[in-house]
C-alpha positions in Angstrom: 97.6 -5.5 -2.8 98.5 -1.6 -3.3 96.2 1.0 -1.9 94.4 1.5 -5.1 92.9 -1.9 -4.7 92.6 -2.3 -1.3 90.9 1.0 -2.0 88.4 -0.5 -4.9 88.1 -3.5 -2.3 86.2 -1.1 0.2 84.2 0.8 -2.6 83.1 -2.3 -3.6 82.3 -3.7 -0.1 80.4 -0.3 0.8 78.3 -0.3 -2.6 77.4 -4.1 -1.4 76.4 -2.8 1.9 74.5 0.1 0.7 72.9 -2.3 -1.6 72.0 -4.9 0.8 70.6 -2.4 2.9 68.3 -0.8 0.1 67.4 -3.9 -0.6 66.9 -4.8 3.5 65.0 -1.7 3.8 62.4 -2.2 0.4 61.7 -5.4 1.6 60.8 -3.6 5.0 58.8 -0.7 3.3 56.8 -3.4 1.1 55.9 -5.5 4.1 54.8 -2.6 5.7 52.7 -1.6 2.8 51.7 -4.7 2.1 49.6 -4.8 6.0 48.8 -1.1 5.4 47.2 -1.9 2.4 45.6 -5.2 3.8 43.9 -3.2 6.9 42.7 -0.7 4.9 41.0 -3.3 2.6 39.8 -5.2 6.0 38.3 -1.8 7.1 36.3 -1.1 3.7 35.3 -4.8 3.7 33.8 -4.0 6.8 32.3 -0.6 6.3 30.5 -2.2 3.2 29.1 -5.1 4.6 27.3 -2.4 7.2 26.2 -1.1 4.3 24.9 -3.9 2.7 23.7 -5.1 6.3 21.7 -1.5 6.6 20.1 -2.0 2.7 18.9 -5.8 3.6 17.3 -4.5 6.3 15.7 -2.2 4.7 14.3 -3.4 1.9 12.9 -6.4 4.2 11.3 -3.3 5.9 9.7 -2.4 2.9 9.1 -6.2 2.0 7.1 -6.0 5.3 5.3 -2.9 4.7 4.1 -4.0 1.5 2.6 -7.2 2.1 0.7 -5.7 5.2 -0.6 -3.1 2.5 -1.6 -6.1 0.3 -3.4 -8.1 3.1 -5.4 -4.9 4.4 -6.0 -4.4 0.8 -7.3 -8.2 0.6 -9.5 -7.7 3.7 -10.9 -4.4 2.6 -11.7 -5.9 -0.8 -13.2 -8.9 0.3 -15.1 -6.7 2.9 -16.5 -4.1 0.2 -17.2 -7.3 -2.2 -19.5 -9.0 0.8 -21.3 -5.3 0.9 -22.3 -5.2 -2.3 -23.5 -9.1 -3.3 -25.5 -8.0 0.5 -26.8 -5.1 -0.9 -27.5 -6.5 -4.6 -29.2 -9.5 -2.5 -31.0 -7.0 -0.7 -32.5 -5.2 -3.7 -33.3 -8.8 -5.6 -35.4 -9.5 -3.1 -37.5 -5.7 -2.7 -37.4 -5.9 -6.6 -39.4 -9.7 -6.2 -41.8 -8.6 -3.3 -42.8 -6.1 -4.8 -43.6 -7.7 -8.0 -45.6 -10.2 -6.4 -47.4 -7.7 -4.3 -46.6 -8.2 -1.3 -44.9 -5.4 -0.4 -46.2 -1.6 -1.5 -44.3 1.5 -2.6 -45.6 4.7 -1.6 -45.1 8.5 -1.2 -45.8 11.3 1.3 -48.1 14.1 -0.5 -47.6 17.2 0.7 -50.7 18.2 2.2 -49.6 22.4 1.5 -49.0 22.1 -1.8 -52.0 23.6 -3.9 -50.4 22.3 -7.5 -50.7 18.2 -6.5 -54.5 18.1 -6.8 -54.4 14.7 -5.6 -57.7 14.1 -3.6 -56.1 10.9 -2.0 -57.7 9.8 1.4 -55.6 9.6 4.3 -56.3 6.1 5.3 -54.6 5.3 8.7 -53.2 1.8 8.7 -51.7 -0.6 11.8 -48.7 -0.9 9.9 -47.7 2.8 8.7 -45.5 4.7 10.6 -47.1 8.4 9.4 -50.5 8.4 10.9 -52.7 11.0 9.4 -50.7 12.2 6.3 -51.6 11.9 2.4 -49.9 8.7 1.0 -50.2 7.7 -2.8 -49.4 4.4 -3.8 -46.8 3.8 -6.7 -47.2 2.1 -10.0 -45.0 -1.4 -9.5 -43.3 -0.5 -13.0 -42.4 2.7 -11.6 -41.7 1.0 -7.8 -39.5 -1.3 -9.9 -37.3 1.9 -12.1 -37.0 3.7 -8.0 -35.6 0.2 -6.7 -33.1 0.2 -9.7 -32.4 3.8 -9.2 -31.7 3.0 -5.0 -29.3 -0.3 -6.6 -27.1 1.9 -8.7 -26.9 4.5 -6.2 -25.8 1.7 -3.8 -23.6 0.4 -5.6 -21.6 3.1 -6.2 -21.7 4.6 -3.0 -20.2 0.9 -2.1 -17.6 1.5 -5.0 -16.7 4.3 -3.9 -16.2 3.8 -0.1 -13.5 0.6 -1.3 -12.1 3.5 -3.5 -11.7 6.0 -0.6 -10.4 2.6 1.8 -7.9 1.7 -1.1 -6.3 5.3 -1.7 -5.7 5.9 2.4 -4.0 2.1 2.4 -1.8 3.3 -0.1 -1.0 6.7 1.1 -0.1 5.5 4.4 
């Protein structure tokens, strides 16, 4: 062997060397990168499911919140329906007594004022409240029109308290 191969021989064996050990040391580098990369997924893996553990929560939160809004809601409705059928109940029944007579309709004259020219007696009666002051007695047509005025006035004073109930329930 002269020197010339002998010297080829160890260029050769040192490029093998070099080469095994670049190819030693990428295998190294890409198993290292390879759990770098795996722990970094691991750690966003995690960071998102606290995420999506944080949104669950709160959108049963506001799951919650708005079926107790819907119950109250239910209640108050239910409430402010009972009020009225009491109060329409209520006014059937002035509307028939005083159509069969049996009860009265009547107003306080003011005693001062000059322009009434009503000469009614005062009649004092067991079952009056005012003693001594000037009552006329309504016509039952016009008994019946003040009762229908007092029914829509009722009922919207009814309608408008569940108004009032539903815009706080939903503000809250």
């Amino acid at each position: 062997m002269t020197s010339g191969q002998i010297l080829a021989a160890i260029l050769l064996a040192v490029v093998i060397g070099f080469g095994g050990a670049w190819q030693v040391q990428d295998w190294r580098m890409g198993k290292l990168l390879a759990e770098q990369l795996a722990e970094q997924g691991a750690a966003q893996q995690k960071a998102l499911d606290l995420i999506i553990g944080e949104a669950w929560s709160q959108q049963r939160a506001e799951q919650d919140k708005r079926l107790a809004t819907e119950q109250q809601l239910a209640a108050q409705d239910q409430q402010h329906t009972r009020e009225l059928s009491d109060a329409q109940r209520n006014q059937a029944l002035l509307r028939d007594r005083l159509a069969t007579a049996d009860v009265r309709l009547s107003v306080l004259l003011d005693a001062a004022d000059p322009a009434s020219g009503c000469n009614v007696p005062t009649a004092a009666s067991a079952v009056g409240v005012v003693h001594a002051a000037r009552r006329a007695q309504l016509d039952p047509a016009h008994a019946q029109r003040v009762i229908g005025i007092t029914d829509d006035g009722d009922q919207g004073l009814i309608a408008l308290r569940a108004c009032q109930a539903y815009v706080r329930a939903i503000v809250r």
